[in-house]
C-alpha positions as CSV (number, residue, x, y, z in Angstrom):
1,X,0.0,0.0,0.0
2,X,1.4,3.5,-1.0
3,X,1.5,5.8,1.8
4,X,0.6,9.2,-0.5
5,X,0.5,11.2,2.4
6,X,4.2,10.7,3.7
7,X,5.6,11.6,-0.6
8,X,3.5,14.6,0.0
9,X,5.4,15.6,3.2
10,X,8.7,14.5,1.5
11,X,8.3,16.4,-1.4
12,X,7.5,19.2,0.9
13,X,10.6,19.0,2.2
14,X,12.7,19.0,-0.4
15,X,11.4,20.7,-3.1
16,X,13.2,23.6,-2.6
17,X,16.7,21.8,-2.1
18,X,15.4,20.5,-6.0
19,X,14.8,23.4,-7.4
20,X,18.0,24.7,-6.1
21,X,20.1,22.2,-8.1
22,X,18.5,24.0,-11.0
23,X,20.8,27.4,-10.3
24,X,24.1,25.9,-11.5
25,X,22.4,23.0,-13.0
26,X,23.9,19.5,-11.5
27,X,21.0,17.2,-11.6
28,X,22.9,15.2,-13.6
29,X,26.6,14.6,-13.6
30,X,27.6,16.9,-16.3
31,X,27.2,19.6,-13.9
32,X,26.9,22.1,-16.5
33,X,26.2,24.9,-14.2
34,X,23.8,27.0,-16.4
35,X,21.3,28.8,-14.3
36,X,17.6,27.1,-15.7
37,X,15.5,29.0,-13.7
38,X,16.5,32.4,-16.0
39,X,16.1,29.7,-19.3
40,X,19.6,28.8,-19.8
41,X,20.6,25.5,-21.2
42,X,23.4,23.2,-21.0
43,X,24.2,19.9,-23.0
44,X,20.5,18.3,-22.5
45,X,19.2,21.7,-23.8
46,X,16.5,21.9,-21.0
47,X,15.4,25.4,-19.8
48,X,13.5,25.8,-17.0
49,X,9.5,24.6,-18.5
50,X,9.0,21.0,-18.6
51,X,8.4,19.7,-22.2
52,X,6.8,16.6,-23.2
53,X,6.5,14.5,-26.5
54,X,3.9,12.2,-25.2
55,X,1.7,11.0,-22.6
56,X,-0.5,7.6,-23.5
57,X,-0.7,4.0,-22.1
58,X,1.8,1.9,-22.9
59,X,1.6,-1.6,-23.5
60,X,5.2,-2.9,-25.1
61,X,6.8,-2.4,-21.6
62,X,8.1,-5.6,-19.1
63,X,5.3,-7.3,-18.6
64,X,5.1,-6.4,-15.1
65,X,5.5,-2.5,-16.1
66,X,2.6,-2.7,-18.5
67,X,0.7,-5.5,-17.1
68,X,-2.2,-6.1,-19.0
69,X,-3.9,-2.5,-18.3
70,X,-0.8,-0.3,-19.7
71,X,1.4,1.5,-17.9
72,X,0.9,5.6,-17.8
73,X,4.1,6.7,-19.2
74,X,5.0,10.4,-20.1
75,X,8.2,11.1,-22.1
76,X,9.8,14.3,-22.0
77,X,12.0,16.0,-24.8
78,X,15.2,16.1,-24.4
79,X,17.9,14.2,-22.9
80,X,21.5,14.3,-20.7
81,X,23.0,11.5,-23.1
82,X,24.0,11.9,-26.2
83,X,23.7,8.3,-27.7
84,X,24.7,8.3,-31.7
85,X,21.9,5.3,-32.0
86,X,19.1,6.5,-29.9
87,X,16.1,5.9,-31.2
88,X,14.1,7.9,-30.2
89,X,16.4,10.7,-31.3
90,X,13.4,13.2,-33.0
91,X,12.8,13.5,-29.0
92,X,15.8,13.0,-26.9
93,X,17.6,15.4,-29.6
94,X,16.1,17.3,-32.2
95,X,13.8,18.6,-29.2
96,X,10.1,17.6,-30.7
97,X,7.9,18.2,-27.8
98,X,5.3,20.8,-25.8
99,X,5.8,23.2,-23.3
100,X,4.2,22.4,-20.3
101,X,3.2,23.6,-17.0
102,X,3.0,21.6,-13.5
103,X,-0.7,21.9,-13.3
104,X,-1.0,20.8,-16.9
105,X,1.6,18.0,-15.7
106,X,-0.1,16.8,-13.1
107,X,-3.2,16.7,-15.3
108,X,-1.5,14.3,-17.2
109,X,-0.7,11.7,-14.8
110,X,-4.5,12.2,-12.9
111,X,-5.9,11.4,-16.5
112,X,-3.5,8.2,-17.0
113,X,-4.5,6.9,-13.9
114,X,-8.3,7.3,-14.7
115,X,-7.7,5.8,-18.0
116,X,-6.5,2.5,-15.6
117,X,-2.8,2.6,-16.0
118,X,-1.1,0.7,-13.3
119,X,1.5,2.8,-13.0
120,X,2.8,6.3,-14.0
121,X,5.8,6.0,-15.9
122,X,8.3,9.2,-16.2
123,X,10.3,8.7,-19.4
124,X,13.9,10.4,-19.6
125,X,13.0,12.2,-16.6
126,X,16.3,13.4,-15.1
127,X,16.1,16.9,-16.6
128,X,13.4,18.0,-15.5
129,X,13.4,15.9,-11.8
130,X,12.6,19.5,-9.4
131,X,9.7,20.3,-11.7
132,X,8.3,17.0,-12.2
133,X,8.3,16.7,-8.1
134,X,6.4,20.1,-8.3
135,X,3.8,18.2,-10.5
136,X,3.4,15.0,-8.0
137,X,2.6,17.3,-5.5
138,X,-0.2,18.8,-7.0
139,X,-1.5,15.2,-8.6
140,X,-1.2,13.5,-5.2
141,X,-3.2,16.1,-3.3
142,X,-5.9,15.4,-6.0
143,X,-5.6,11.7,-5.9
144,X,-3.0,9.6,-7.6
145,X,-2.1,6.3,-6.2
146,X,-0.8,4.7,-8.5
147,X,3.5,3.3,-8.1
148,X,5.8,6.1,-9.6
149,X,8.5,4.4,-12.5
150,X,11.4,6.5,-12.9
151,X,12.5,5.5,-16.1
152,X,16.4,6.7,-17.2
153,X,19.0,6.2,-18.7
154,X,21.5,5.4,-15.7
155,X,23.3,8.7,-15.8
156,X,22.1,9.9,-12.6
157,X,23.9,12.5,-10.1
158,X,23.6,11.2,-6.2
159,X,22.4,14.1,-5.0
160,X,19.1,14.2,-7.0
161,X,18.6,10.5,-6.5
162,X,18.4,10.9,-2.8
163,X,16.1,13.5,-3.2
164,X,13.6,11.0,-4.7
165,X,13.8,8.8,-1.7
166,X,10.4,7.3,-0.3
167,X,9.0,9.1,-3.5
168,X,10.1,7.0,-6.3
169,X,8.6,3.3,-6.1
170,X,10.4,1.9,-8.7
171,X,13.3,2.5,-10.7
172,X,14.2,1.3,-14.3
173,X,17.7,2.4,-15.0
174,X,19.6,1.8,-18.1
175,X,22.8,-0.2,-17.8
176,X,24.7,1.1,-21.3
177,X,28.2,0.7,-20.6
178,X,31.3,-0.6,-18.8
179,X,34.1,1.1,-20.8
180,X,34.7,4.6,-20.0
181,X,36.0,5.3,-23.8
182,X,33.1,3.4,-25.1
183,X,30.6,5.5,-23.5
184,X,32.3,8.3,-24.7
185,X,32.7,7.8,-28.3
186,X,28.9,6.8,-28.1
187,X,27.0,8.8,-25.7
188,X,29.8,11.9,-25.0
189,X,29.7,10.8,-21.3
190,X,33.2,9.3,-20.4
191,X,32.0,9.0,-16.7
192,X,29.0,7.2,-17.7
193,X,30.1,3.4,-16.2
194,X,31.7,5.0,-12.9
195,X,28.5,7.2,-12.2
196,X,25.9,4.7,-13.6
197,X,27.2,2.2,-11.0
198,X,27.3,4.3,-8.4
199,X,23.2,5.5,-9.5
200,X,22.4,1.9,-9.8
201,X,23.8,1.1,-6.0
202,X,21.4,4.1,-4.6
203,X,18.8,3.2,-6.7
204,X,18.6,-0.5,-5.2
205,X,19.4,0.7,-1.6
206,X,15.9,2.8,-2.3
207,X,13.5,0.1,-3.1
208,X,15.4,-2.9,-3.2
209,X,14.6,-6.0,-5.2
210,X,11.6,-5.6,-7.5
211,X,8.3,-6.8,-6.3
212,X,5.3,-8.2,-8.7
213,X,2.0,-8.8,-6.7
214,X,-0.6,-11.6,-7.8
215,X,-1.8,-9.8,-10.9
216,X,1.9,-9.8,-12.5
217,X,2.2,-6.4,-11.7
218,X,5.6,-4.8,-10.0
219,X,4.8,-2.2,-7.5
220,X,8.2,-1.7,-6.0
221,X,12.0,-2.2,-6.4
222,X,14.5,-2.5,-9.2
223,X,14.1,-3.4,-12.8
224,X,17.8,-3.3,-15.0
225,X,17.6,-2.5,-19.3
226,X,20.7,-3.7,-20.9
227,X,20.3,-2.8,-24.6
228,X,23.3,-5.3,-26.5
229,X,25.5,-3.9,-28.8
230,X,27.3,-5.5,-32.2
231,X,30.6,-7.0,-31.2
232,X,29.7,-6.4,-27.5
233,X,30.8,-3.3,-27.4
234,X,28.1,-2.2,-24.7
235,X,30.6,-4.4,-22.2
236,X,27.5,-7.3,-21.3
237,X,29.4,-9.4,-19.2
238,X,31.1,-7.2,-17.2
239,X,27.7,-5.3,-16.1
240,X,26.1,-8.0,-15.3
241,X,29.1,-9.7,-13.1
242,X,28.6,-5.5,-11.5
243,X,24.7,-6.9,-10.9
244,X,25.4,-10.5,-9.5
245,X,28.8,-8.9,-6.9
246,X,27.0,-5.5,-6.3
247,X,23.4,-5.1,-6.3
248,X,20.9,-8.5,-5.9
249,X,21.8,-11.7,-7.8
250,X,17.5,-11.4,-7.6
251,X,17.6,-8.4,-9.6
252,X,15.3,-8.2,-12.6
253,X,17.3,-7.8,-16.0
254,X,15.8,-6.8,-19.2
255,X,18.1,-8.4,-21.7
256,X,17.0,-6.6,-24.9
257,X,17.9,-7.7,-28.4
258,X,15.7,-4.9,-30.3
259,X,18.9,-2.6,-31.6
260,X,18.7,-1.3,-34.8
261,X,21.0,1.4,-36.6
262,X,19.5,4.5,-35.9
263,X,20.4,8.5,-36.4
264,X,23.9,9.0,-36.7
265,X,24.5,5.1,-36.0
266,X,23.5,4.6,-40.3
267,X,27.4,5.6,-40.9
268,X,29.4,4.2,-37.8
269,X,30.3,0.9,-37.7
270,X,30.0,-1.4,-36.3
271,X,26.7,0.2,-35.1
272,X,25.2,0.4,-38.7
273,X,23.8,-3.1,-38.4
274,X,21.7,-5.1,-35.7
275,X,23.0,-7.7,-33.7
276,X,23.5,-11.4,-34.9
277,X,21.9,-14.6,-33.5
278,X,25.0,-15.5,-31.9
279,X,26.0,-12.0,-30.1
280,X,22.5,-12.0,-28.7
281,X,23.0,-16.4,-27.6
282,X,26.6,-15.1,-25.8
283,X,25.0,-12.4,-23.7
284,X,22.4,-15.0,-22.5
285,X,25.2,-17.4,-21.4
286,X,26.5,-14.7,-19.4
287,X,23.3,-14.5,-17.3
288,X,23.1,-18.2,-16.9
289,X,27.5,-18.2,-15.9
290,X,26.4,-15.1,-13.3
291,X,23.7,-17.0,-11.5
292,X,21.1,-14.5,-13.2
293,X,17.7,-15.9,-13.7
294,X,14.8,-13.0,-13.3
295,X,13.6,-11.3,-16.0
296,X,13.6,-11.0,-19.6
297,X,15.5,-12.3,-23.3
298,X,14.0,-11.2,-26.3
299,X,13.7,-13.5,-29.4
């Protein structure tokens, strides 16, 4: 059972530590210092209003995201990666997307949960975490009860995180890399292993192992993506060795098979092709060789 009245008083309390972070902007760990409340922008391109590409029910999440109702998920332009393949890439960097305001937010989420979604699902949230806390506040005192997904890409700053303590119900980080000069010749984010580890450790201490109630639904804990690269070059086994010795060998892994060459990924081998049959068997021995057994493989 959600306790809605103790995230009110949480966010209460540190709201205005959030928006502060906003000043010199470090929500994430580019720290790029730019002051959003005046509007200006740093590498994700964020000013201060929240923008948002789409809000709808969405049913091609882990089963126990999407259960068989949808889950309420809200995706919001821009992004603090800069991934050559993403795919959404009209969103996270060409910057398609509305203006919006907190009450107009909040609206959002209220009319997801009416429409039955077991969950509200913030997509690419980080950039907008303060303000998106200003929006829960206003849609719990009118109502929502539904778990909170914080759905990222694993490039989180500690000090935010903590911020979403007791709030958040459950996380669903990416896990992209484990080589420093990988994740910077792909995503421009040469601390992205050392501070996606250290995200993914806070994240677990949070909520802990993921927990699905009778209906098949998750209503707490922590849910791993791990998108696989041609010629392993995402680093597989070594991130999930990081999940079996760090975090839970209970965790939940989403072991996704789905990459295709996207944006600037068309002219950059050896990212200009999907993955073959046989990249995609090796990652799955790895899971089986790290005692991994909760989740999901894709055909």
């Amino acid at each position: 059972m959600i306790d809605i009245q103790s995230k009110i008083t949480l966010i209460q309390k540190r709201i205005k530590h959030a928006y502060a972070l906003l000043t010199r902007c470090h929500l994430c760990p580019r720290e790029c210092g730019v002051n959003r409340l005046k509007g200006e922008t740093g590498f994700c391109k964020a000013g201060f209003h929240p923008m948002v590409s789409s809000d709808n029910l969405h049913f091609g999440e882990e089963p126990p995201i999407s259960g068989n109702q949808g889950s309420g998920t809200i995706f919001f332009t821009g992004c603090n990666l800069g991934c050559v393949f993403c795919q959404n890439y009209p969103i996270s960097h060409f910057g398609h997307g509305n203006k919006v305001n907190l009450p107009k937010l909040a609206a959002m989420m209220l009319r997801l949960q009416k429409a039955g979604a077991h969950n509200i699902n913030l997509v690419t949230p980080t950039h907008f975490a303060p303000q998106i806390m200003g929006a829960l506040l206003i849609a719990y005192k009118k109502g929502l009860s539904v778990p909170l997904v914080y759905n990222c890409g694993g490039y989180e700053a500690l000090d935010m995180l903590r911020l979403w303590n007791g709030i958040v119900d459950i996380y669903m980080p990416d896990m992209k890399y484990s080589d420093s000069a990988t994740s910077q010749k792909y995503s421009s984010a040469p601390d992205y292993p050392e501070n996606n580890q250290k995200a993914v450790k806070e994240m677990f201490r949070q909520v802990g192992d993921l927990q699905i109630d009778e209906q098949g639904v998750a209503n707490s804990g922590l849910l791993i993506r791990h998108l696989v690269l041609p010629e392993n070059i995402s680093g597989t086994g070594n991130i999930l060795n990081f999940i079996t010795e760090q975090i839970s060998k209970n965790t939940y892994i989403s072991l996704m098979s789905q990459y295709f060459p996207a944006y600037k990924a068309l002219s950059m081998p050896p990212l200009n092709r999907r993955i073959t049959h046989k990249e995609y068997a090796k990652t799955k021995e790895y899971l089986t060789f790290y005692g991994l057994e909760r989740g999901w493989i894709q055909g």
